[in-house]
Structures are given as structure tokens and as C-alpha cells.
C-alpha positions as CSV (number, residue, x, y, z in Angstrom):
1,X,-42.7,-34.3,30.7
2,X,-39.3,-33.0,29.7
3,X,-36.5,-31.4,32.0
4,X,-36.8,-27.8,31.6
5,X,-33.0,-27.4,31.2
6,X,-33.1,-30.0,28.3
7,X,-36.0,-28.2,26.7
8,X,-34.5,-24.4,27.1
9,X,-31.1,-26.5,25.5
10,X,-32.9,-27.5,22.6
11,X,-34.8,-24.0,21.9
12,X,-30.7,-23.0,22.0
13,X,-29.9,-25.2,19.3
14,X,-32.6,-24.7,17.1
15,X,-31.0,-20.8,16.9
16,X,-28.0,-21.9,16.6
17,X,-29.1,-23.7,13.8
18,X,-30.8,-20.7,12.6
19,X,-28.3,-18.2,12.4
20,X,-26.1,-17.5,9.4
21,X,-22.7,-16.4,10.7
22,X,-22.0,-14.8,7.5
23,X,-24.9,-11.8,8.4
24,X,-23.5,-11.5,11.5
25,X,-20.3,-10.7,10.7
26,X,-21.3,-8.7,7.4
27,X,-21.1,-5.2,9.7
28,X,-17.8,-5.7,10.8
29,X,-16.4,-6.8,7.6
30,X,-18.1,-3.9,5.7
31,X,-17.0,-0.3,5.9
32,X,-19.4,2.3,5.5
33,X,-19.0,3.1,1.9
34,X,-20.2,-0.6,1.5
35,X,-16.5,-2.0,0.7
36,X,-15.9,-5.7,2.2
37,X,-13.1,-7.9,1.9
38,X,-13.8,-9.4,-1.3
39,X,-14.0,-5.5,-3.0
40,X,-10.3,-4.5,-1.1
41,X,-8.7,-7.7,-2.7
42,X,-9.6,-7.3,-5.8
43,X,-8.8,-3.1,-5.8
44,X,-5.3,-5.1,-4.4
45,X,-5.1,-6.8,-7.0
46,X,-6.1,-4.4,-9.9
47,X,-3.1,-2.1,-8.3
48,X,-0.7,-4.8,-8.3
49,X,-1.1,-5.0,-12.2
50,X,-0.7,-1.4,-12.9
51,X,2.6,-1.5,-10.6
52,X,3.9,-4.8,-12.8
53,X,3.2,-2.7,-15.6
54,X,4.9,0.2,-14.7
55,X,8.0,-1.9,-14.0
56,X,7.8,-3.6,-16.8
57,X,7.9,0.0,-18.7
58,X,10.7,0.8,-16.1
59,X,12.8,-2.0,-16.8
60,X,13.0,-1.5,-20.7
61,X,14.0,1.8,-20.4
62,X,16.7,1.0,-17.9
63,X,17.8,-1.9,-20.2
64,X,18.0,0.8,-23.0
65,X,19.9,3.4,-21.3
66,X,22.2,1.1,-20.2
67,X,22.8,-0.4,-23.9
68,X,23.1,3.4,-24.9
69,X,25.3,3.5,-21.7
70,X,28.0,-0.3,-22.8
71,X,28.2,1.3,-26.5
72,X,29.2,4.8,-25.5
73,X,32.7,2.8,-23.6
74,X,33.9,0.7,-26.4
């Protein structure tokens, strides 16, 4: 007959074994609208293009205005 300690240990580790940590942690990683992690990054990342973009843009006009700018001196 086996310890009852060693038995109630083993009923522990079979749900330990059970449990997906991943649905655990799912409500405090989601918000209410149902955004995670995974949708945040990649909105991060979407807005980080559009802001290279407009620099992009920003830095041709600067480089223009300053050529208008050098040929206005000599």
C-alpha cells in the first residue's frame, strides 16, 4: 500500500502535467477588446513603417530646400 503523501504528490504531478501555462496566462496577457501581445507588436510595427515613411518624405524635402537654400548663396 502506498504512503499517502507519495500518492497525493503524484495526483500533483499528474496536474501539473496537465495544465497548459499558456491558458493560464491568456487573461492577463489579453485586454478586453481581445488584443494580446502578439496584436500590439505587430500595430508597433505597422506604425513604425508609416513613421520611416514619413521621414523618408521629410528628409527629401529638407534635402531640396536646402539645395534651393546652397544655390541661392553662390
Amino acid at each position: 500500500m502506498e504512503d499517502p503523501e507519495e500518492e497525493e504528490e503524484e495526483e500533483d504531478e499528474d496536474y501539473m502535467e496537465e495544465m497548459d501555462i499558456g491558458s493560464m496566462l491568456a487573461p492577463f496577457l489579453t485586454t478586453e477588446d481581445g488584443d494580446n501581445i502578439c496584436t500590439a507588436l505587430v500595430t508597433i510595427g505597422e506604425q513604425l513603417t508609416g513613421l520611416n515613411k514619413q521621414m523618408e518624405n521629410q528628409n527629401k524635402i529638407l534635402i531640396k530646400m536646402l539645395s534651393q537654400l546652397s544655390k541661392k548663396e553662390t
